[in-house]
VOFI-466858 format. One record per residue (C-alpha): residue number from 1; x, y, z. Coordinates in nm, 3 decimals. Layout:
BEGIN
num = NUM px = X py = Y pz = Z
...
% end
This chain:
BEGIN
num = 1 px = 0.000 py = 0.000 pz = 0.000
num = 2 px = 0.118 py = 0.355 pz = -0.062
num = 3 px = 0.219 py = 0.595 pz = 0.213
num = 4 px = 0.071 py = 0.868 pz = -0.003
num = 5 px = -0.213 py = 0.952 pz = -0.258
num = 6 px = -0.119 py = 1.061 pz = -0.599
num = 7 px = -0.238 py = 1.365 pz = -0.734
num = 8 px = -0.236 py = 1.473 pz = -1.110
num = 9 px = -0.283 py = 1.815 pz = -1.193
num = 10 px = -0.375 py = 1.920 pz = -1.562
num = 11 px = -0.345 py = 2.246 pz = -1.715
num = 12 px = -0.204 py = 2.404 pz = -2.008
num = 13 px = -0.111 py = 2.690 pz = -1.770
num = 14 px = 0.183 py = 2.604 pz = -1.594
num = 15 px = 0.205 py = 2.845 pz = -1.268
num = 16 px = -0.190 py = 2.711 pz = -1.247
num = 17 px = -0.005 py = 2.379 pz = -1.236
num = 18 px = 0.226 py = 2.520 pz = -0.952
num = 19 px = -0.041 py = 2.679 pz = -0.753
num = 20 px = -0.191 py = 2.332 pz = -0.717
num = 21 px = 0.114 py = 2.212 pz = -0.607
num = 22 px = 0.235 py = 2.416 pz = -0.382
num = 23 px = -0.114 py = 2.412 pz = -0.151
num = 24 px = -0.090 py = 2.011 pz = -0.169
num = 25 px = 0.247 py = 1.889 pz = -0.138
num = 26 px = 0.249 py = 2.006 pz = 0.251
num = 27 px = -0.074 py = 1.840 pz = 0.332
num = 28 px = 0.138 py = 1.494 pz = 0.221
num = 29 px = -0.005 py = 1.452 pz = -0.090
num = 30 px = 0.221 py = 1.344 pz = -0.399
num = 31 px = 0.171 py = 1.547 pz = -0.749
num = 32 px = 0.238 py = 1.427 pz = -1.082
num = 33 px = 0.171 py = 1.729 pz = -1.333
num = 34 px = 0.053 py = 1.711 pz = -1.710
num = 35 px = 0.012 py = 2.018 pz = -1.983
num = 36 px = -0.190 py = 1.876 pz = -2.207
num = 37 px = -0.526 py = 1.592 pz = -2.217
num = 38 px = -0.254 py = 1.337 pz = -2.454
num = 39 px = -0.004 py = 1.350 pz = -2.143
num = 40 px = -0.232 py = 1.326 pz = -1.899
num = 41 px = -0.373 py = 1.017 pz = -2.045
num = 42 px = -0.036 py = 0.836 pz = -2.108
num = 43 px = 0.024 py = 0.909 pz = -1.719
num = 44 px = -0.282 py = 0.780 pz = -1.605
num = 45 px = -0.251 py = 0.464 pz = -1.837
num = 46 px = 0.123 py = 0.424 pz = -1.646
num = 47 px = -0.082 py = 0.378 pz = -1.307
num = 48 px = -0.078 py = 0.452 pz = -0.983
num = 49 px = -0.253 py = 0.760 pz = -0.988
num = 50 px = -0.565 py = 0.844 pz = -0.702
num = 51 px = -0.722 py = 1.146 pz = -0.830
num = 52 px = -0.702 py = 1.390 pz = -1.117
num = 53 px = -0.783 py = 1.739 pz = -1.133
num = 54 px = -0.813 py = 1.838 pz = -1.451
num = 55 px = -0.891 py = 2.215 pz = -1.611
num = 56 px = -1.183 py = 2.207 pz = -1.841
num = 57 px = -1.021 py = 2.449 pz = -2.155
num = 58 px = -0.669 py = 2.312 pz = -2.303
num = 59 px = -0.594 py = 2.319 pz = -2.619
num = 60 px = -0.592 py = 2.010 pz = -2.871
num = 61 px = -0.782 py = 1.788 pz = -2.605
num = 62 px = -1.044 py = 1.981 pz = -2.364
num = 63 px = -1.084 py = 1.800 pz = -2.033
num = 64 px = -1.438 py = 1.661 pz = -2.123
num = 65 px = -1.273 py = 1.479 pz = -2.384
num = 66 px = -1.027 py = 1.369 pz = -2.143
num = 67 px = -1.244 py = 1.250 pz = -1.871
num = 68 px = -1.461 py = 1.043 pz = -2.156
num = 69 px = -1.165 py = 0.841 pz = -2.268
num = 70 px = -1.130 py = 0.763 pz = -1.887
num = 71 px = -1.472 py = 0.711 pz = -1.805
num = 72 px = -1.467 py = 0.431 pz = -2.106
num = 73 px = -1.108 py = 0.259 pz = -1.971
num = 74 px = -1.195 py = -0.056 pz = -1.743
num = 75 px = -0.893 py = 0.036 pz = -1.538
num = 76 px = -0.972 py = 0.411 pz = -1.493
num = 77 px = -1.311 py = 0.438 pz = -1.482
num = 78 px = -1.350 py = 0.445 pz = -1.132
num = 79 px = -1.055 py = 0.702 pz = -1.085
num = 80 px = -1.192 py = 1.051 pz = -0.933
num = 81 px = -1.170 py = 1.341 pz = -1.141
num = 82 px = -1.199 py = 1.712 pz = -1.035
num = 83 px = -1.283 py = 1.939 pz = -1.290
num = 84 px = -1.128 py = 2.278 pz = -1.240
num = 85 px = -1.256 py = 2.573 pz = -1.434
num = 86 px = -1.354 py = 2.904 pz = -1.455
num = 87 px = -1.642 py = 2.858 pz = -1.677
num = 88 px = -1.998 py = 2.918 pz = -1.500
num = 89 px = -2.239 py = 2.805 pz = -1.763
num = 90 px = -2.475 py = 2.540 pz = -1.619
num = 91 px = -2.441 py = 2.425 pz = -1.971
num = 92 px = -2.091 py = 2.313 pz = -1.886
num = 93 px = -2.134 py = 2.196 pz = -1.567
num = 94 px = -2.395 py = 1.939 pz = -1.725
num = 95 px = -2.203 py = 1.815 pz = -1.977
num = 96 px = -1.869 py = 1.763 pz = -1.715
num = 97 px = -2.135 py = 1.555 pz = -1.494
num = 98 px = -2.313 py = 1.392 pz = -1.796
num = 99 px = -1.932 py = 1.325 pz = -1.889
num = 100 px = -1.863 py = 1.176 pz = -1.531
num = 101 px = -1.681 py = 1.415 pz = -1.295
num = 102 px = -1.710 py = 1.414 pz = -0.925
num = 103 px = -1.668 py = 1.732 pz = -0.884
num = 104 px = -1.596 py = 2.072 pz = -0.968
num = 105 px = -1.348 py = 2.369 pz = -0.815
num = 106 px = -1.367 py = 2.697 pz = -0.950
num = 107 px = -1.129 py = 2.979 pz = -1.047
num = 108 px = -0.941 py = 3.104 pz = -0.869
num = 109 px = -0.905 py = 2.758 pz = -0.641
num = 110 px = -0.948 py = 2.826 pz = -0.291
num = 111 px = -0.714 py = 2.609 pz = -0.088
num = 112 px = -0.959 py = 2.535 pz = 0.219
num = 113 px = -1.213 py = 2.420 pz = -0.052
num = 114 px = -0.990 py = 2.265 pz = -0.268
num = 115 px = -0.833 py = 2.060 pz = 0.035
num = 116 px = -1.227 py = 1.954 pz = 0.184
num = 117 px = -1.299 py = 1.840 pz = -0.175
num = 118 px = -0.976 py = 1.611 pz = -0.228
num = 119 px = -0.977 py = 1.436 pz = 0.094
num = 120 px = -1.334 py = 1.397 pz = 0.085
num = 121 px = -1.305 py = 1.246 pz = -0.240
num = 122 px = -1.008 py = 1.023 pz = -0.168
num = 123 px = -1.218 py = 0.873 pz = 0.104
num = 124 px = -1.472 py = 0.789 pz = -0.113
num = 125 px = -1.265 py = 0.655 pz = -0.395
num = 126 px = -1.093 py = 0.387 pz = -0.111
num = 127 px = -1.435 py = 0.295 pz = -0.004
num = 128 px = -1.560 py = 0.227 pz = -0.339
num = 129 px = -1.227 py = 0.048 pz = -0.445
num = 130 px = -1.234 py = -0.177 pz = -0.132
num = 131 px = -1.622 py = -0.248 pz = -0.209
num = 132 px = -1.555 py = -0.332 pz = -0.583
num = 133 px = -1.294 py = -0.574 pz = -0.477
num = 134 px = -1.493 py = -0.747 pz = -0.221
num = 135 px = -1.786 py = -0.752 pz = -0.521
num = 136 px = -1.524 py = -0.937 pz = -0.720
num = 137 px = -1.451 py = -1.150 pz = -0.464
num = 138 px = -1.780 py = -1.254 pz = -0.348
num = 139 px = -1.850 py = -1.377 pz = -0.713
num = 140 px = -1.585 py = -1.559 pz = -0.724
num = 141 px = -1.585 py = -1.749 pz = -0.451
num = 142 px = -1.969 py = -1.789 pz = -0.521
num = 143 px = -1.861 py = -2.018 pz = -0.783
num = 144 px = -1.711 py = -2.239 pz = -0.575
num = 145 px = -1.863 py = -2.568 pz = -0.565
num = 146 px = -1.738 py = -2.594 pz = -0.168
num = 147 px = -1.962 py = -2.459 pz = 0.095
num = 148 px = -1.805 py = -2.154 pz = 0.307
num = 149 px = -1.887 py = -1.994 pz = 0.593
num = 150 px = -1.702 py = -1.736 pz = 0.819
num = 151 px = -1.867 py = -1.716 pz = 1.121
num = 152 px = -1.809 py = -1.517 pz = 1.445
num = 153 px = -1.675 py = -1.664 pz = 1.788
num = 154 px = -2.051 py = -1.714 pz = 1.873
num = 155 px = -2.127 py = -1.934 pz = 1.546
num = 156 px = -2.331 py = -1.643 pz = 1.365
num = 157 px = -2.323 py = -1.632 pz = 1.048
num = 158 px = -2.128 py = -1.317 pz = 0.959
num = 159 px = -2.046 py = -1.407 pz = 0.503
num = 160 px = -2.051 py = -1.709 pz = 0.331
num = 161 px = -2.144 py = -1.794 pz = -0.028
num = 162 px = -2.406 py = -1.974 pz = -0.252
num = 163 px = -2.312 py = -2.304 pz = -0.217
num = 164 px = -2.280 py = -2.339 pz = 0.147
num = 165 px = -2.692 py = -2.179 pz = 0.144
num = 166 px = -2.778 py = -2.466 pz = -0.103
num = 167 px = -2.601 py = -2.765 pz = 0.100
num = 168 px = -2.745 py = -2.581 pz = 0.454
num = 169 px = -3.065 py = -2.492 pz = 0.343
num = 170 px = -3.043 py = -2.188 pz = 0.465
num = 171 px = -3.279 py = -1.874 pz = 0.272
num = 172 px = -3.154 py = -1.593 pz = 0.502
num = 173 px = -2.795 py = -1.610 pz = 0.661
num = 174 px = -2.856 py = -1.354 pz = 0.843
num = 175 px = -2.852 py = -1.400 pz = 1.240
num = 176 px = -2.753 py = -1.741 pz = 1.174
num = 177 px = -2.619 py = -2.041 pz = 1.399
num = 178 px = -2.474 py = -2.229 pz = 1.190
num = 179 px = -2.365 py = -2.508 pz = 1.459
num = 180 px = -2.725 py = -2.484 pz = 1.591
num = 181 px = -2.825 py = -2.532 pz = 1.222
num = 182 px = -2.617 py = -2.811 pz = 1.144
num = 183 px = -2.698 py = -3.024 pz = 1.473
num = 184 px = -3.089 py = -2.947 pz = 1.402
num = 185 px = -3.098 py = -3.027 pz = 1.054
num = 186 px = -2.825 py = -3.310 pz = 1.019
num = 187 px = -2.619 py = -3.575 pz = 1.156
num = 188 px = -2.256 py = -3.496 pz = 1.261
num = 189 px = -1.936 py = -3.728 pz = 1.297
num = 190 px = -1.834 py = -3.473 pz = 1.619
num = 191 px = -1.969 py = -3.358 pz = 1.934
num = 192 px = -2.107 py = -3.010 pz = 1.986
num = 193 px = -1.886 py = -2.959 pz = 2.278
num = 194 px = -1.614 py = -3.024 pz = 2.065
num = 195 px = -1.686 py = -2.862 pz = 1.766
num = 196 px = -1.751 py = -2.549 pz = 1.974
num = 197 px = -1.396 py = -2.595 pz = 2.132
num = 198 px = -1.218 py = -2.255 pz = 1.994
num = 199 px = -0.946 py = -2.398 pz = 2.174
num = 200 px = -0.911 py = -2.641 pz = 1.901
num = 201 px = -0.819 py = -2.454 pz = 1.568
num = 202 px = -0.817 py = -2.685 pz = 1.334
num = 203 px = -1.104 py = -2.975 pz = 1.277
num = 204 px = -1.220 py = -3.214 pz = 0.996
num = 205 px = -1.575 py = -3.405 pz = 1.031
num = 206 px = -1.899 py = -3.489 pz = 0.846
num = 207 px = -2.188 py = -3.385 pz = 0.831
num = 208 px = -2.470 py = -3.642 pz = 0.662
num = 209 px = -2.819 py = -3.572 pz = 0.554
num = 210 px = -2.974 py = -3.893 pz = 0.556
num = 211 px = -3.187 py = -4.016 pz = 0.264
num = 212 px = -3.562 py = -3.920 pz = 0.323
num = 213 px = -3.834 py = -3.981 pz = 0.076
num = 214 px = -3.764 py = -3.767 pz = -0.254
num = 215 px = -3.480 py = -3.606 pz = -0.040
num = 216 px = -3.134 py = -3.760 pz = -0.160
num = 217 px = -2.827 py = -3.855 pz = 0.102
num = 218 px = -2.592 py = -3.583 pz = 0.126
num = 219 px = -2.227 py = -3.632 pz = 0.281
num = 220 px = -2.020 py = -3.323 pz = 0.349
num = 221 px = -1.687 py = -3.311 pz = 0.461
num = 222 px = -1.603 py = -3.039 pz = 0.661
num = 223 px = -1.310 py = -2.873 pz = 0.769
num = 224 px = -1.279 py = -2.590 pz = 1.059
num = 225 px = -1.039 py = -2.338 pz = 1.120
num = 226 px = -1.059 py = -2.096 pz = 1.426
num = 227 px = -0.867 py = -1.774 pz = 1.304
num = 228 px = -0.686 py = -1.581 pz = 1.579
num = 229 px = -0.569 py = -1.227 pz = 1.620
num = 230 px = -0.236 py = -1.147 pz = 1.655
num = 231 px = -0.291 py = -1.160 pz = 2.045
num = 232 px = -0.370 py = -1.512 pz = 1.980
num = 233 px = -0.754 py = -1.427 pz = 2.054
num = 234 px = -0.990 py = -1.642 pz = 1.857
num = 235 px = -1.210 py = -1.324 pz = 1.598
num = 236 px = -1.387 py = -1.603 pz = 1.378
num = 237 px = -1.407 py = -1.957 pz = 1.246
num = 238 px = -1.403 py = -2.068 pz = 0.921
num = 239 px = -1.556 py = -2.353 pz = 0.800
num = 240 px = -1.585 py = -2.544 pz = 0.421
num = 241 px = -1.779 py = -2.773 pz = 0.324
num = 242 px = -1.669 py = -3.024 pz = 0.053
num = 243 px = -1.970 py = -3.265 pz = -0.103
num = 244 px = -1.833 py = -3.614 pz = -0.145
num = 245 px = -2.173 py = -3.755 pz = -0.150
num = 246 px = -2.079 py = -3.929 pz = -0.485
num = 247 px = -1.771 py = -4.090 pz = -0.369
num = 248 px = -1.894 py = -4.232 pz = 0.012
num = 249 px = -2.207 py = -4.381 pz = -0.195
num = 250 px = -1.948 py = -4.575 pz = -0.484
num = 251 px = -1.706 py = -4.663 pz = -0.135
num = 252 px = -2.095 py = -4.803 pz = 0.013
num = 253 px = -2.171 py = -5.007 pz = -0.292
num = 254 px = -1.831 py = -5.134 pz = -0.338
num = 255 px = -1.825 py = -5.253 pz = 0.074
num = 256 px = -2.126 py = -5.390 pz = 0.035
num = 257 px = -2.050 py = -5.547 pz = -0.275
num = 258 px = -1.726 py = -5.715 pz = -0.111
num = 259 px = -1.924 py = -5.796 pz = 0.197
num = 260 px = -2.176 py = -6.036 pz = -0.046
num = 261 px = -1.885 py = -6.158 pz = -0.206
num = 262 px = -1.730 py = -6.258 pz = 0.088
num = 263 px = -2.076 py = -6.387 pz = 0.253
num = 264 px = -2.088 py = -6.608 pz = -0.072
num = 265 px = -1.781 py = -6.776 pz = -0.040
num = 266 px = -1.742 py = -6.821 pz = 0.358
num = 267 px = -1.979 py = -7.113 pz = 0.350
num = 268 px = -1.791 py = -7.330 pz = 0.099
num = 269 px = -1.477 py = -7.250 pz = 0.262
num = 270 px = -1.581 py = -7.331 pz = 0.547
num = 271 px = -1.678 py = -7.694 pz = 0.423
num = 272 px = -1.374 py = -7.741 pz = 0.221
num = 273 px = -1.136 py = -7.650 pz = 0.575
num = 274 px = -1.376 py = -7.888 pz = 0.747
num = 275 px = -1.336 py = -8.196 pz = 0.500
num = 276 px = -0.944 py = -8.161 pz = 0.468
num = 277 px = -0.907 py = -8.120 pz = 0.882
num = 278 px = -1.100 py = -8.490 pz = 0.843
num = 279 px = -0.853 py = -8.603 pz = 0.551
num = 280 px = -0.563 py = -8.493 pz = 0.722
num = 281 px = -0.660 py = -8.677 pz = 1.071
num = 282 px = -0.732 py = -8.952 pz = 0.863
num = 283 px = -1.136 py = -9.020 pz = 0.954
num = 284 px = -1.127 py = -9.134 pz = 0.556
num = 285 px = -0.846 py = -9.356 pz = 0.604
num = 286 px = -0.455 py = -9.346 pz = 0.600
num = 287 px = -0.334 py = -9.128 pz = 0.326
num = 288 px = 0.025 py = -9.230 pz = 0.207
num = 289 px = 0.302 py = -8.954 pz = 0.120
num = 290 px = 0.222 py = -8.863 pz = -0.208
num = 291 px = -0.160 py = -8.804 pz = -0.098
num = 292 px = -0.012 py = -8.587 pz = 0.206
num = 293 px = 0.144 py = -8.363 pz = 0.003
num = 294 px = -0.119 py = -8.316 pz = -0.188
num = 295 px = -0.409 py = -8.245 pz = 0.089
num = 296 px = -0.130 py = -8.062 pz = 0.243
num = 297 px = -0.110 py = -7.822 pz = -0.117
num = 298 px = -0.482 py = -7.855 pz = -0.123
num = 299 px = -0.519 py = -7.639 pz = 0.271
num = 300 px = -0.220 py = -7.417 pz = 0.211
num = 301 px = -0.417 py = -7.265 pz = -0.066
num = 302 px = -0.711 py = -7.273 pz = 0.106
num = 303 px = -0.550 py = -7.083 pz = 0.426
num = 304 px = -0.458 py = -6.820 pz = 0.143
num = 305 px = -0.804 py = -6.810 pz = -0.007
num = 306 px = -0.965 py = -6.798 pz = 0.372
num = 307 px = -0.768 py = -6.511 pz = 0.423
num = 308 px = -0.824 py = -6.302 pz = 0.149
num = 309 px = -1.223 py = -6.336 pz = 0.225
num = 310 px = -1.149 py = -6.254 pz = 0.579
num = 311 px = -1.015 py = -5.904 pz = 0.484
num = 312 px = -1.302 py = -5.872 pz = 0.254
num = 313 px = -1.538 py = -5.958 pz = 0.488
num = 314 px = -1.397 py = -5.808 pz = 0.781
num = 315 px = -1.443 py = -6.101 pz = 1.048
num = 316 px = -1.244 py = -6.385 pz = 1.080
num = 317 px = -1.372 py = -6.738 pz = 0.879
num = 318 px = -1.308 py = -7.018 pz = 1.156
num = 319 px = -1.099 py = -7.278 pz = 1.052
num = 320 px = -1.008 py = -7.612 pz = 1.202
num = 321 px = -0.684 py = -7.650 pz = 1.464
num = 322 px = -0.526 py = -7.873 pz = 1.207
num = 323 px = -0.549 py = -7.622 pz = 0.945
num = 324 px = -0.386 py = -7.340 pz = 1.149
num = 325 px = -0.035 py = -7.596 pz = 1.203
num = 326 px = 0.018 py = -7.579 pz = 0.860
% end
């Protein structure tokens, strides 16, 4: 940020240009100076300057014509621009505001009113900057498919953006708990207490709208963040809201998927480990070396197999005391 406002001054008259000057410099402002509407325009195009004042007749470019070509720039459209002149038609005066001036100083400038009018109008050129920006911002993060929230240290509502409304439900943000909100509306991985710890800055959890008639699940991970001044006092908490509905509902189907799998092939398993804990303890007779080997192939496998379906399924498959020796 600059330590001081820059001022242009435009006149064809130079000691005009000087006057200006001199009753600005010692109230901290910084001047740039211009002779002509073509130089002023290249030195507003370079940037950086806060407010023009800018005399009405010049030669070769008036300062109408001046202030239209800024009034049509995207970047300097929202510049301030005094017109100073000693013209007194209200004919003129129209067309400068029609043109887009803020204001106008007459001649001969008088430095209390010229001072009032340049700090007043600095003022109001920060506050409309600082509101344009936060315009800009608010659409974009409007965009964002993730729900945000800033809330104060009492869980009101203080901004937050469109998606956040849509996955909350919420019409009207305005006087809003969103913690009361949440725990009325929806089920949460966390406690209250605990999500109401400020004492705890950072957080992840979910919070699931269960499926309800024509009403569709809706999982939302969320993430808090208590923000802290630089006395380390908790100002707000900032939360975002991700929807992974789609991606908990394929991890569902594919668990449950396993899980019948699994279900499927625990009963056959469990009569194949049965029948070779018989071979192998010979209730079908002696089994000579070669056959050994073979049963003894035959449950090593199966061990394998029984363990892959226990992962699957999550619970152990029991198997017989002669299988677990080998």
């Amino acid at each position: 940020m600059k330590d001081r406002s820059v001022i242009l001054v435009v006149d064809d008259q130079a000691r005009n240009n000087e006057l200006l000057e001199a009753y600005l410099v010692p109230e901290g402002y910084e001047i740039a100076k211009a002779s002509g509407g073509e130089e002023a325009l290249e030195k507003i195009s370079a940037g950086g300057i806060d407010l023009v004042l800018l005399d009405i007749m010049m030669p070769k470019m008036s300062g109408l014509e001046v202030l239209e070509k800024l009034r049509a720039g995207e970047k300097t459209r929202l510049i301030p621009v005094v017109m100073v002149t000693a013209l007194t038609e209200t004919e003129d005066k129209i067309k400068a505001l029609l043109s887009g001036c803020d204001d106008f100083i007459s001649k001969p400038v008088d430095k209390v009113e010229l001072l009032a009018r340049v700090k007043s109008l600095l003022k109001i050129s920060r506050y409309s900057a600082r509101l344009e920006e936060n315009e800009k911002f608010k659409a974009t993060v409007d965009k964002i498919s993730d729900g945000i929230a800033v809330c104060a240290t009492n869980y009101l509502i203080k901004d937050c953006n469109a998606a956040l409304l849509k996955y909350l439900e919420i019409t009207d943000p305005e006087n809003v708990d969103l913690v009361e909100t949440v725990f009325r509306k929806y089920s949460v991985s966390i406690k209250k207490e605990g999500l109401m710890d400020l004492a705890v800055t950072h957080g992840t959890f979910d919070i699931v709208r269960e499926e309800k008639g024509t009403l569709e699940a809706l999982y939302l991970e969320t993430t808090l963040d208590v923000i802290k001044d630089a006395s380390g006092e908790p100002v707000s908490v900032v939360f975002i809201l991700r929807d992974v509905t789609a991606a908990r509902k394929e991890g569902s189907i594919k668990q449950g998927s396993l899980a019948l799998v699994s279900h499927k092939f625990s009963m056959p398993l469990g009569v194949i480990s049965g029948k070779i804990a018989l071979l192998l303890d010979g209730a079908y007779g002696p089994l000579n070396e070669e056959q050994k080997k073979a049963v003894d192939d035959v449950s090593k496998q199966s061990v394998s197999l029984i363990s892959i379906v226990e992962e699957l399924k999550g619970q152990p498959i029991v198997c017989s005391p002669s299988q677990r020796k080998i």
